[in-house]
PASEBA-1860 file (N, C-alpha, C; in nm, 3 decimals):
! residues 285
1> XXXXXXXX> 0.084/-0.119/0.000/0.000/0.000/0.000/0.088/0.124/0.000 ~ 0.001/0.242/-0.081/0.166/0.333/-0.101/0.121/0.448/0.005 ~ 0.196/0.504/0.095/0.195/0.562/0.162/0.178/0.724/0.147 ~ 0.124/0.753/0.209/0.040/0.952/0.191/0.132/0.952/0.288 ~ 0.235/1.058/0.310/0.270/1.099/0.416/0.263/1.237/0.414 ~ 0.209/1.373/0.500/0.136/1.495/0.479/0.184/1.532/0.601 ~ 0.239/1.669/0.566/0.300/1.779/0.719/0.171/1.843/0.737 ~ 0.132/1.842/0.817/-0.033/1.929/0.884/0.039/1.974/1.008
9> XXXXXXXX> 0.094/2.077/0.997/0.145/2.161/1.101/0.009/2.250/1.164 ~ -0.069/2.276/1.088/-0.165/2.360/1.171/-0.336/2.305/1.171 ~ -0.351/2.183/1.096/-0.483/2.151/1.079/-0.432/2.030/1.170 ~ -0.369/1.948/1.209/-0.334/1.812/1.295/-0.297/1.858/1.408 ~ -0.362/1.853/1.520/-0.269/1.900/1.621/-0.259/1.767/1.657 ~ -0.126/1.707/1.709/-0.057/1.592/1.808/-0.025/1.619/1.907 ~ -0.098/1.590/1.987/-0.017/1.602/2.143/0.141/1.597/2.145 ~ 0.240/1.684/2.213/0.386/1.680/2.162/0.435/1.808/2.289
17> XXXXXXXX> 0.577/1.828/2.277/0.603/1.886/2.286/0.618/2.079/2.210 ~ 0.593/2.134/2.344/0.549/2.321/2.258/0.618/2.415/2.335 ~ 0.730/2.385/2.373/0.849/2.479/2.396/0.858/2.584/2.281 ~ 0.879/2.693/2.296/0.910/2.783/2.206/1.026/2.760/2.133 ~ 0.997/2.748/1.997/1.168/2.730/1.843/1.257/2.866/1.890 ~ 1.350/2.795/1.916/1.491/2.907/1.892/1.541/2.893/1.735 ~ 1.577/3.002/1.738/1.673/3.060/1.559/1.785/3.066/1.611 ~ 1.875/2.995/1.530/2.027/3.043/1.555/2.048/3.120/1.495
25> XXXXXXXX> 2.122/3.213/1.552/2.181/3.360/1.497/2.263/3.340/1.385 ~ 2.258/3.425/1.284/2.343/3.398/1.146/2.456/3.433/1.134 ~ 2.474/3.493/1.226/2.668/3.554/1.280/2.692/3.378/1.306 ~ 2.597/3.321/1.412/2.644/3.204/1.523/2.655/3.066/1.390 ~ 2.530/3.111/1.228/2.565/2.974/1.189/2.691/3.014/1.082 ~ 2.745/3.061/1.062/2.854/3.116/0.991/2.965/3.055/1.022 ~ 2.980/3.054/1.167/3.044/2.960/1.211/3.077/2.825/1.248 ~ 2.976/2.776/1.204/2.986/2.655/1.245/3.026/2.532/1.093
33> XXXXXXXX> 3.105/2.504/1.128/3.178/2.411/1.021/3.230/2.242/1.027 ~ 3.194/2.173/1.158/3.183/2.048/1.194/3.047/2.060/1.325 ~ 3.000/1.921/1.308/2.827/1.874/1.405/2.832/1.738/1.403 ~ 2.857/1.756/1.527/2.852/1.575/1.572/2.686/1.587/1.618 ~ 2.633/1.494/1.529/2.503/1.462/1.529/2.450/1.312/1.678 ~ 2.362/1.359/1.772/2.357/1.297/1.891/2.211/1.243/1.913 ~ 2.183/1.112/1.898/2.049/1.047/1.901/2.029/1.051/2.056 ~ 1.858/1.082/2.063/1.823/1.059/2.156/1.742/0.964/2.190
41> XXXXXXXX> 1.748/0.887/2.311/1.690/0.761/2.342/1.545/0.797/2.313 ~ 1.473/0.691/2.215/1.324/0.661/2.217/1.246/0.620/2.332 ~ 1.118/0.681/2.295/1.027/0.621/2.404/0.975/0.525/2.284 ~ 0.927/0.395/2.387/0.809/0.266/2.365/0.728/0.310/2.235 ~ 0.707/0.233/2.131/0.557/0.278/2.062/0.476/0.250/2.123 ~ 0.415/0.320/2.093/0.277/0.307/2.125/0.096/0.266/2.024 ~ 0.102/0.159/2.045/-0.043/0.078/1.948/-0.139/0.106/1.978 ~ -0.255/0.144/1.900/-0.397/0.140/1.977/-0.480/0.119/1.795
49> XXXXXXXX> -0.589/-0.018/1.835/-0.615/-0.107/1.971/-0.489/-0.172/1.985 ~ -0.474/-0.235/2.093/-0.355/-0.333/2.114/-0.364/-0.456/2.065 ~ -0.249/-0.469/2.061/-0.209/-0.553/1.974/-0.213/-0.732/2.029 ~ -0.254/-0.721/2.129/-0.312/-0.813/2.217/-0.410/-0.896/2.157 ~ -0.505/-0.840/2.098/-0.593/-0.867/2.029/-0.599/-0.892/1.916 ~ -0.500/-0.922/1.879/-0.450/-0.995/1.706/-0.386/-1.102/1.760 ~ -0.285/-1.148/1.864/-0.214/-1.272/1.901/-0.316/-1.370/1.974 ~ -0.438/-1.293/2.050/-0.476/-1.383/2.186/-0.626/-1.345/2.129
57> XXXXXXXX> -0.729/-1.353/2.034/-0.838/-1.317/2.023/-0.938/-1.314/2.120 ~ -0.914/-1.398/2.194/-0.995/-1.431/2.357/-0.972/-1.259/2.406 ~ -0.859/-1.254/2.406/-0.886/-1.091/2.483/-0.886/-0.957/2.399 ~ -1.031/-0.995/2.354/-1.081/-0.879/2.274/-1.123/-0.750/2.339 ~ -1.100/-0.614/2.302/-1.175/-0.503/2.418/-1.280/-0.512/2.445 ~ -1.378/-0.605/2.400/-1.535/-0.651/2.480/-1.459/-0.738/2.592 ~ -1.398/-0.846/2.602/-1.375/-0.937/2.697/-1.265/-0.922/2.794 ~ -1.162/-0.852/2.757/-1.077/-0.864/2.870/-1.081/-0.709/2.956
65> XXXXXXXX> -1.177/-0.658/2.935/-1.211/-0.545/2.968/-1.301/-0.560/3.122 ~ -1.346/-0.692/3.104/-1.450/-0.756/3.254/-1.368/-0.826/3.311 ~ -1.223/-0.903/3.257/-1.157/-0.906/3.303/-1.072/-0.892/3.462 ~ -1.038/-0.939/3.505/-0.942/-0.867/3.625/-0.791/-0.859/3.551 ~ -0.764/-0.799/3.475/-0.615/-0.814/3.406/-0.501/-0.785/3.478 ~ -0.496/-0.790/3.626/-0.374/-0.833/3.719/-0.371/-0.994/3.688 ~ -0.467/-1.040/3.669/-0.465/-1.179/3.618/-0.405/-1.261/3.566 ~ -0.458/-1.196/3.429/-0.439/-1.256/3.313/-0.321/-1.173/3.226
73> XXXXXXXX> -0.354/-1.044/3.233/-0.215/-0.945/3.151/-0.187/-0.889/3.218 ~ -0.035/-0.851/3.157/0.048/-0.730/3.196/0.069/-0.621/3.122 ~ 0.109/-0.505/3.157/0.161/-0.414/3.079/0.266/-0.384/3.112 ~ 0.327/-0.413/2.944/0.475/-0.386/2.968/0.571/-0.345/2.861 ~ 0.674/-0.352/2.821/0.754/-0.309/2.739/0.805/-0.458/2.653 ~ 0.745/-0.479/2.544/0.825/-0.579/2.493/0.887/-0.551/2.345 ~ 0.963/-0.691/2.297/1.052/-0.661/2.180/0.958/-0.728/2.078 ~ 0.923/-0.650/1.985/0.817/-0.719/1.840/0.952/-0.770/1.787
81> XXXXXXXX> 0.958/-0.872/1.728/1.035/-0.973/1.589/1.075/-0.806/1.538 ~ 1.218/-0.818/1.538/1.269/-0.730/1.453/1.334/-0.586/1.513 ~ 1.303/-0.602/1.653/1.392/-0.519/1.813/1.304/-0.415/1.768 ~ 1.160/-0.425/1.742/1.094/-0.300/1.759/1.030/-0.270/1.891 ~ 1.074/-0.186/2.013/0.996/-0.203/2.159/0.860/-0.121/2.131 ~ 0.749/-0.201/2.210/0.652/-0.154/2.193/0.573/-0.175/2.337 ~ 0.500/-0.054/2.419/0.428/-0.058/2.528/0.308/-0.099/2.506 ~ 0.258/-0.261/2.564/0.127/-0.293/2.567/0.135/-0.413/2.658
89> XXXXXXXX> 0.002/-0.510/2.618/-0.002/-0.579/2.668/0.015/-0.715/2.624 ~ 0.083/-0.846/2.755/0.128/-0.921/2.765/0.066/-1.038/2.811 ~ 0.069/-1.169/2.746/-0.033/-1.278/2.857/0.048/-1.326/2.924 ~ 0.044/-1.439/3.010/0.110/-1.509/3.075/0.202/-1.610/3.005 ~ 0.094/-1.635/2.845/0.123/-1.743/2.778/0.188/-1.682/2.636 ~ 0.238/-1.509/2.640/0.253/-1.474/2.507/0.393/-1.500/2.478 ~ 0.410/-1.510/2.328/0.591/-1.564/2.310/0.666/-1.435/2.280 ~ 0.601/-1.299/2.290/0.661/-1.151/2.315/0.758/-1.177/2.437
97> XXXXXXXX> 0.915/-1.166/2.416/0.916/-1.134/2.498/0.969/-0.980/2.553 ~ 0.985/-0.957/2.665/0.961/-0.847/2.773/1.119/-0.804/2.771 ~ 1.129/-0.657/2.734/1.251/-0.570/2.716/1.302/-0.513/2.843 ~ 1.441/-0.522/2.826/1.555/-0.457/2.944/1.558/-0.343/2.897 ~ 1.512/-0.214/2.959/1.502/-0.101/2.966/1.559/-0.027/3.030 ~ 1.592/-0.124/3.167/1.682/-0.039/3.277/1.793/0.013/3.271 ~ 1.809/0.067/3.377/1.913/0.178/3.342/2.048/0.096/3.247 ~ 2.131/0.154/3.212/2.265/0.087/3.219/2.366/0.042/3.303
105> XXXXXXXX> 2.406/-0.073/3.314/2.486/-0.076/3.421/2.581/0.013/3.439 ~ 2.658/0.056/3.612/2.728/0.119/3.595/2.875/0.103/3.551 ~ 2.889/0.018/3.505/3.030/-0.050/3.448/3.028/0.034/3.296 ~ 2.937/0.047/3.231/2.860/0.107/3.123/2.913/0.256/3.105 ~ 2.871/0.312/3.217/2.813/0.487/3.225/2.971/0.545/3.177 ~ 2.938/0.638/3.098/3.006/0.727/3.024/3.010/0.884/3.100 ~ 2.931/0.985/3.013/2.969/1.107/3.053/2.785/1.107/3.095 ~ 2.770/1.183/3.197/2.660/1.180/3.211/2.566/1.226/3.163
113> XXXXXXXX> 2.439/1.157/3.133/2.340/1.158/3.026/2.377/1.108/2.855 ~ 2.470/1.040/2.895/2.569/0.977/2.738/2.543/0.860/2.777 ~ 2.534/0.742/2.681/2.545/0.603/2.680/2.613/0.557/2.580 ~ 2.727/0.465/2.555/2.719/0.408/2.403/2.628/0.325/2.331 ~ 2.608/0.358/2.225/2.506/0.282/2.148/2.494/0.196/2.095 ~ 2.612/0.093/2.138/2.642/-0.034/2.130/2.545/-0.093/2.208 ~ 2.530/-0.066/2.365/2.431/-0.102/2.460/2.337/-0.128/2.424 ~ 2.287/-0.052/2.318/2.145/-0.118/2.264/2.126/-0.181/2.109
121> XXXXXXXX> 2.196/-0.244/2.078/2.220/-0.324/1.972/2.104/-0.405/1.937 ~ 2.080/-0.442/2.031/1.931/-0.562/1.977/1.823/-0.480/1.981 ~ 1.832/-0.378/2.018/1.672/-0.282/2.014/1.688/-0.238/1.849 ~ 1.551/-0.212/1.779/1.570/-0.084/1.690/1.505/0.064/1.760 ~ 1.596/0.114/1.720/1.600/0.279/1.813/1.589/0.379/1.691 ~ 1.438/0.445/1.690/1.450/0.481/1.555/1.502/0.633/1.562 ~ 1.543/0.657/1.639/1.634/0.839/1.662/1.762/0.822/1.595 ~ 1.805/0.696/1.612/1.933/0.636/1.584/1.945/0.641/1.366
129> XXXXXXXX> 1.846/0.615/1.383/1.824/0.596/1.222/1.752/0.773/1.158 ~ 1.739/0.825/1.267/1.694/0.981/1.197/1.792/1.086/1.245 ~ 1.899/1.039/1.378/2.033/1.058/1.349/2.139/1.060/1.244 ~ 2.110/0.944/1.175/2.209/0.911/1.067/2.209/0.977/0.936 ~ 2.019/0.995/0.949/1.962/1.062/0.827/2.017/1.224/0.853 ~ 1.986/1.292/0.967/2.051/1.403/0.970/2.172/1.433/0.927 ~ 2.303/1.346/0.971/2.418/1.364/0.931/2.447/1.308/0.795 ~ 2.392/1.255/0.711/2.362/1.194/0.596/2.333/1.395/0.512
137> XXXXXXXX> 2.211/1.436/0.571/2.188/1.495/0.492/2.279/1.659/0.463 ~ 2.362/1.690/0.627/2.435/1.787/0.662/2.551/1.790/0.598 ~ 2.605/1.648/0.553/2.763/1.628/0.534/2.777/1.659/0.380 ~ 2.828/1.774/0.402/2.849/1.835/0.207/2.954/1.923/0.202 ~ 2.965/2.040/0.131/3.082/2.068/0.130/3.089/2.177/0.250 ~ 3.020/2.272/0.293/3.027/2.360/0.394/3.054/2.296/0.517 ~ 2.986/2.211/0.573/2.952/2.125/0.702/3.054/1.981/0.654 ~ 3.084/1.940/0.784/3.091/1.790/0.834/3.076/1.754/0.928
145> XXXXXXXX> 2.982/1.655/0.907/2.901/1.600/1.017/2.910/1.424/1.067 ~ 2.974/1.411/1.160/2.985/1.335/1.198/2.855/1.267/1.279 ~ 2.829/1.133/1.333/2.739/1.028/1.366/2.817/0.989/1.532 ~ 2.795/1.045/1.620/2.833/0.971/1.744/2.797/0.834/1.804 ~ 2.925/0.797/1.866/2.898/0.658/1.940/2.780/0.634/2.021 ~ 2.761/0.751/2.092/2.704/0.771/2.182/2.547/0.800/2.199 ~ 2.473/0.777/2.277/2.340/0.852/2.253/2.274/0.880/2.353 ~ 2.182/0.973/2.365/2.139/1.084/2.539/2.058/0.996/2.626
153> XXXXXXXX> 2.051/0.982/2.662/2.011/0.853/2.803/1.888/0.937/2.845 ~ 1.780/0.958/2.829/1.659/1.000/2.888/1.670/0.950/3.083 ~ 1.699/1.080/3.122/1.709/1.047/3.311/1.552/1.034/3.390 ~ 1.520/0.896/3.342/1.433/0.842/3.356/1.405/0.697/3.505 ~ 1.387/0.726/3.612/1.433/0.633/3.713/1.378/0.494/3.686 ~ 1.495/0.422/3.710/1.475/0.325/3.705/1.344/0.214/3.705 ~ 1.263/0.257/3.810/1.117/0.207/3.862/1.024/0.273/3.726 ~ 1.022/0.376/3.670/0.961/0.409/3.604/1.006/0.379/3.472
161> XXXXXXXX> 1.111/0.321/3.460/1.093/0.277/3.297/1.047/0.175/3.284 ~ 0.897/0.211/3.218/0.783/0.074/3.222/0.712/0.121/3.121 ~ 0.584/0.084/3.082/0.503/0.113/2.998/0.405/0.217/3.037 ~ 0.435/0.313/3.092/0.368/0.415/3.133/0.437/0.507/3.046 ~ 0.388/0.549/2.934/0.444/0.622/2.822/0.442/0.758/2.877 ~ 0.368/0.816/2.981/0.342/0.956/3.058/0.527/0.944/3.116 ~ 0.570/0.893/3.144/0.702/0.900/3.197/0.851/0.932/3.106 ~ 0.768/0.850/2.994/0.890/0.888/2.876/0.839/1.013/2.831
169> XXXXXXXX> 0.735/1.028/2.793/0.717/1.156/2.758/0.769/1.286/2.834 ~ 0.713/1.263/2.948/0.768/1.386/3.018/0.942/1.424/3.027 ~ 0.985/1.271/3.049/1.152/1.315/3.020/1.203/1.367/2.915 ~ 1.119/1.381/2.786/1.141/1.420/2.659/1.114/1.526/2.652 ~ 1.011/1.580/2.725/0.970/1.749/2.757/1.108/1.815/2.825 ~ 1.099/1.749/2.893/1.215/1.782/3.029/1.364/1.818/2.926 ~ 1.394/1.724/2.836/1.541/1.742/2.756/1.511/1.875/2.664 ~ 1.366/1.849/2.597/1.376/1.915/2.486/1.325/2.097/2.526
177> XXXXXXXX> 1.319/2.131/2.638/1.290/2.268/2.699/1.406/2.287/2.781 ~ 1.489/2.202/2.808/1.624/2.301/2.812/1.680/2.391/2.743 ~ 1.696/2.457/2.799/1.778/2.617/2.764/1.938/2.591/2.766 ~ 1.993/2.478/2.854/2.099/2.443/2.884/2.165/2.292/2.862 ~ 2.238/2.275/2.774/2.246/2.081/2.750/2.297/2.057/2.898 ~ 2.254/1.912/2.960/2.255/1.878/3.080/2.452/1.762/3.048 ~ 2.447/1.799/2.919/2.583/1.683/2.866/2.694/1.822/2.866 ~ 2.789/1.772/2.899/2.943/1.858/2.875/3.024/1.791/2.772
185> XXXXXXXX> 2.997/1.864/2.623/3.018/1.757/2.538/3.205/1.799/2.526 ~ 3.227/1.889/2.597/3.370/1.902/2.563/3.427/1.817/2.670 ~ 3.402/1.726/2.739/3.432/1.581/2.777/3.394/1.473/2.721 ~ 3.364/1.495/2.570/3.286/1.336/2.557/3.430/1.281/2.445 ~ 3.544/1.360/2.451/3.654/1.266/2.430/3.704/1.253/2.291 ~ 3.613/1.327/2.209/3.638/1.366/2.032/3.705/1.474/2.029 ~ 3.751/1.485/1.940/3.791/1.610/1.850/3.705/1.691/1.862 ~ 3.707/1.829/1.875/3.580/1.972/1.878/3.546/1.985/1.804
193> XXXXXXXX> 3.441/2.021/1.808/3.314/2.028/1.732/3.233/2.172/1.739 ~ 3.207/2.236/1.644/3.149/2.362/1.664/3.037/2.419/1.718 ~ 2.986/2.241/1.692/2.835/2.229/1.738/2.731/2.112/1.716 ~ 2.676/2.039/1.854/2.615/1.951/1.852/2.460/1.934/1.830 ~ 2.477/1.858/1.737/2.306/1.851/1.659/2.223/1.732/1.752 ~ 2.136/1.727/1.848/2.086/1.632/1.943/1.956/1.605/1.891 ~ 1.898/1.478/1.833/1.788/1.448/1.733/1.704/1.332/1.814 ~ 1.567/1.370/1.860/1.473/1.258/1.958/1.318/1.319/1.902
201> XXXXXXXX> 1.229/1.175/1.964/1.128/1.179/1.884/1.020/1.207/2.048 ~ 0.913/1.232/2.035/0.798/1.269/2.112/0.665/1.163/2.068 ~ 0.622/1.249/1.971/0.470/1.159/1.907/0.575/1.024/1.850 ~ 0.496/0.913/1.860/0.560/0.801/1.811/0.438/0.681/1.849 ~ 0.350/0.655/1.744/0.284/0.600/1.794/0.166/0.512/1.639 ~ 0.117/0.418/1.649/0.002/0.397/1.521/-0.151/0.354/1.616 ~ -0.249/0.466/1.557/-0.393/0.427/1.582/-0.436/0.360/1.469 ~ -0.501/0.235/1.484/-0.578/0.156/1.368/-0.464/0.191/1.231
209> XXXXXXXX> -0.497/0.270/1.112/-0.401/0.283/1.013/-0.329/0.393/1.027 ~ -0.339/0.512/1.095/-0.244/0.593/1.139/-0.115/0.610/1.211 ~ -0.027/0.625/1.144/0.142/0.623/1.228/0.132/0.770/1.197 ~ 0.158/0.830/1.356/0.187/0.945/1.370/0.348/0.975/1.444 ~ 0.458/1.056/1.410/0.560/1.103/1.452/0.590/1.208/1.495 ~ 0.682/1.289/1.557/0.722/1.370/1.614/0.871/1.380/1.622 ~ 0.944/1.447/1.523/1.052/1.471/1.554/1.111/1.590/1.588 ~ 1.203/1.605/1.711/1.267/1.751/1.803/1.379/1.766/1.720
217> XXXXXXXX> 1.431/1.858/1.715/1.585/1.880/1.671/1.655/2.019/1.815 ~ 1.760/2.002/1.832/1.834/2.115/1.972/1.991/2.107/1.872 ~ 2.016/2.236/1.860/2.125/2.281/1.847/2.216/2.357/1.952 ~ 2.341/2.280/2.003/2.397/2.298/2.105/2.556/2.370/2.081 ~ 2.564/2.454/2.120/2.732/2.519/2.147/2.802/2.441/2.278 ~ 2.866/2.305/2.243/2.943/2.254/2.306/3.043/2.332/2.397 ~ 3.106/2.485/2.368/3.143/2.477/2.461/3.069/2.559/2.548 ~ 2.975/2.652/2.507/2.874/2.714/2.672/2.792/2.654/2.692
225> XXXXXXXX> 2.772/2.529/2.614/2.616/2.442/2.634/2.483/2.460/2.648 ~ 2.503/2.645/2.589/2.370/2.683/2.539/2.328/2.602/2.411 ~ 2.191/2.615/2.456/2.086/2.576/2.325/2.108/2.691/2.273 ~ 2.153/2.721/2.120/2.135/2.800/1.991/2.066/2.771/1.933 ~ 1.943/2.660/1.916/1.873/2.633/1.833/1.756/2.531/1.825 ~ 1.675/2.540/1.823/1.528/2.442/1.909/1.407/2.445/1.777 ~ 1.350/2.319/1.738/1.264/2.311/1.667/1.219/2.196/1.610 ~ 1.093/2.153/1.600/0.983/2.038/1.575/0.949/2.040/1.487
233> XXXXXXXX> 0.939/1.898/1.420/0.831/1.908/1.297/0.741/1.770/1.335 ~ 0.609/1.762/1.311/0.542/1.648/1.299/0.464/1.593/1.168 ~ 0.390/1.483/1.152/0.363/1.434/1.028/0.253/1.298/1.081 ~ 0.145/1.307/0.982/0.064/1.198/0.978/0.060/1.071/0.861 ~ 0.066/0.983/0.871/0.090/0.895/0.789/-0.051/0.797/0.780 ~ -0.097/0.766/0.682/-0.203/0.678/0.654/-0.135/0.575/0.586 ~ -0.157/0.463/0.644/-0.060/0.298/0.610/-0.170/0.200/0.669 ~ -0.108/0.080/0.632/-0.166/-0.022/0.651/-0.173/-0.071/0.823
241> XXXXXXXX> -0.286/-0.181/0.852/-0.299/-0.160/0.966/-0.125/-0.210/1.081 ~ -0.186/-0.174/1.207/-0.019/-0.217/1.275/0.024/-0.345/1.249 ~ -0.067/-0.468/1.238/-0.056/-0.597/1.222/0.033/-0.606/1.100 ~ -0.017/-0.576/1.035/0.054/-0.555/0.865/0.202/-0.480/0.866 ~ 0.206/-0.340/0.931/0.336/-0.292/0.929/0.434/-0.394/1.030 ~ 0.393/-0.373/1.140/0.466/-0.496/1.198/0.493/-0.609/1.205 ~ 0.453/-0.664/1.131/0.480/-0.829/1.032/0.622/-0.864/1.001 ~ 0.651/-0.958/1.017/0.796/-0.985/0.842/0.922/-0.875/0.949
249> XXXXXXXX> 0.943/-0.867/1.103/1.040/-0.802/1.102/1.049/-0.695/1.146 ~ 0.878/-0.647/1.124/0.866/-0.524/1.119/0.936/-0.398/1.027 ~ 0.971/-0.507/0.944/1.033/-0.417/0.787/0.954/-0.292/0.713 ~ 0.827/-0.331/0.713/0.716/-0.241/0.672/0.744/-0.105/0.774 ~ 0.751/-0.115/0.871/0.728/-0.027/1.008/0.865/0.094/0.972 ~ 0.955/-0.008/0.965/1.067/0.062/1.019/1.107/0.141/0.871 ~ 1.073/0.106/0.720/1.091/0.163/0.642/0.990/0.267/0.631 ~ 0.866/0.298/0.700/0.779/0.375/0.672/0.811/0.529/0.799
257> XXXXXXXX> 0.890/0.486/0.944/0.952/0.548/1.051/1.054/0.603/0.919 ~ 1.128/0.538/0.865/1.269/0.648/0.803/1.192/0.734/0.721 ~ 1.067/0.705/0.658/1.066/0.806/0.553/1.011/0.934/0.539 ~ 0.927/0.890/0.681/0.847/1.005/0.774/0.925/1.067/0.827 ~ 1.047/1.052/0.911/1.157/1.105/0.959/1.204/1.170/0.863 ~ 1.268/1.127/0.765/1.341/1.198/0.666/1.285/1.342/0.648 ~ 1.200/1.348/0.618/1.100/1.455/0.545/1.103/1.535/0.706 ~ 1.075/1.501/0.817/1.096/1.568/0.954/1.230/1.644/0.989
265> XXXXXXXX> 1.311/1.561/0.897/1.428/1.609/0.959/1.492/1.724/0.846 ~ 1.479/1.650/0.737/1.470/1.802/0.599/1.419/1.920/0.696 ~ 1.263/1.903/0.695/1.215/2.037/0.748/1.259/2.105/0.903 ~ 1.304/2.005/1.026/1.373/2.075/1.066/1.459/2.117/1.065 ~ 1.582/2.100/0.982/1.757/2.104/0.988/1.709/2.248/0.878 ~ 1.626/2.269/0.826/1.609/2.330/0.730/1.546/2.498/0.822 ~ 1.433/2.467/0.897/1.398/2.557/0.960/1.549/2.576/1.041 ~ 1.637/2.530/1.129/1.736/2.592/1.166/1.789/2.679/1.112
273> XXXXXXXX> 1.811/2.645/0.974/1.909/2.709/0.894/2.044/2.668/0.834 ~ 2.015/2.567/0.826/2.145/2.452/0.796/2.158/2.457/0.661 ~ 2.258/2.423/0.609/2.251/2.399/0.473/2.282/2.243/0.459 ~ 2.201/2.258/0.392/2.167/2.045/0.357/2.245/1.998/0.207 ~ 2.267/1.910/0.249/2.309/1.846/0.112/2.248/1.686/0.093 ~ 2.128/1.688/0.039/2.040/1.603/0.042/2.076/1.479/-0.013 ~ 2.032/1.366/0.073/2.110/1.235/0.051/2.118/1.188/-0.090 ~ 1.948/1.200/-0.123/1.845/1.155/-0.241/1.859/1.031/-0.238
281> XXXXX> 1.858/0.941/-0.107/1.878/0.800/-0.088/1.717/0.715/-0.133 ~ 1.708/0.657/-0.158/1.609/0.571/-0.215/1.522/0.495/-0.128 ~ 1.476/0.511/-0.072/1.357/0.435/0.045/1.260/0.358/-0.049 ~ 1.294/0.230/0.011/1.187/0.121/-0.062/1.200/0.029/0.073 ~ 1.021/-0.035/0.058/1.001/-0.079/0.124/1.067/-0.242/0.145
END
């Protein structure tokens, strides 16, 4: 099915983050001539109806709704075929299984609010992939843009990283309305950088055939660790149902996340004021 994907910036409203967009000053982008590009940890998708109800038909929203579902389900964070994490629900008897979310060990911990992104290897992390697309699209002849090891650790406590999507969200409010990066990137052990491009998502979610996104963009002066630069774009997508995108791998899913991103991240790197040098990479499903 071929995909409509449509920016409705003012007829769609998505629940999201609405911090006020900073402009970087054109003295401030003049200067800038290397951007280490910095993914930020995803929150859970989010399904509705759940997806419960395609594996276990018995617990349809007529029936497990009378339910006592301390019971019978859980809600929780698991891995779909293909390291896609998704917040819902779980039977006793489902072959989903249930994702390590917790913190990182501290044998792990880097610079604080940094993780390497090795750590999450078996997840797909789709910031990670609209990271890449950013520095994909920055790296031309003005700019070079590098792809960090590393990626921003949402300071999210431990107990609460669960399927209570109100928790990721709010830590995503919390990063993306800083005025101040909470990272000291002139410790993170690279070569300097003029300026760090930090790329995380908010809306992230499919109702029935709707996949809706949300992508933030923060432009950071590594060395005063002011924000120079703050701005959102979102997008609605009409696709096939979740069962269908998430099938096979979740191949469908994750090629339909890059392409929605892409177009998010054009228009934000673009509202900054960046000059792009566009991949023109080929997205097929």
């Amino acid at each position: 099915m071929k995909s409509y994907c449509v920016l409705l910036p003012l007829l769609f409203i998505l629940s999201g983050c609405t911090a006020t967009p900073i402009k970087p000053s054109a003295h401030k982008m003049d200067q800038i001539r290397t951007v280490l590009v910095v993914p930020v940890e995803s929150p859970p998708l989010e399904v509705i109806p759940d997806l419960i109800e395609t594996r276990f038909p018995v617990y349809n929203q007529f029936q497990y709704q009378s339910m006592p579902s301390s019971v019978y389900l859980e809600k929780t964070v698991y891995k779909n075929p293909g390291g896609v994490l998704i917040a819902g629900l779980v039977s006793k008897d489902d072959i989903m299984p249930i994702a390590d979310i917790r913190q990182t060990p501290a044998s792990m911990k880097n610079i604080a609010g940094l993780e390497p992104t090795a750590s999450l290897s078996e997840n797909w992390i789709p910031t990670f992939i609209l990271a890449q697309e950013a520095a994909s699209q920055l790296n031309g002849e003005r700019i070079k843009a590098m792809l960090s090891k590393h990626y921003y650790h949402l300071p999210i406590a431990t107990g609460d990283r669960n399927a209570n999507l109100g928790n990721w969200r709010n830590a995503v409010e919390q990063w993306y309305e800083q005025n101040v990066s909470s990272v000291d990137y002139r410790q993170h052990g690279l070569e300097h950088v003029d300026a760090v491009l930090e790329v995380g998502i908010q809306t992230y979610s499919i109702f029935n055939a709707q996949t809706s996104l949300q992508v933030l963009v923060k432009l950071v002066d590594p060395d005063t660790r002011q924000v120079i630069g703050r701005i959102s774009a979102k997008t609605l997508s009409v696709e096939d149902s979740p069962e269908s995108l998430l099938n096979n791998e979740a191949e469908r899913f994750k090629w339909l996340v890059a392409e929605m991103g892409a177009q998010l991240v054009t228009e934000g790197l673009s509202g900054l004021g960046l000059p792009l040098k566009l991949s023109g990479h080929p997205l097929t499903p």
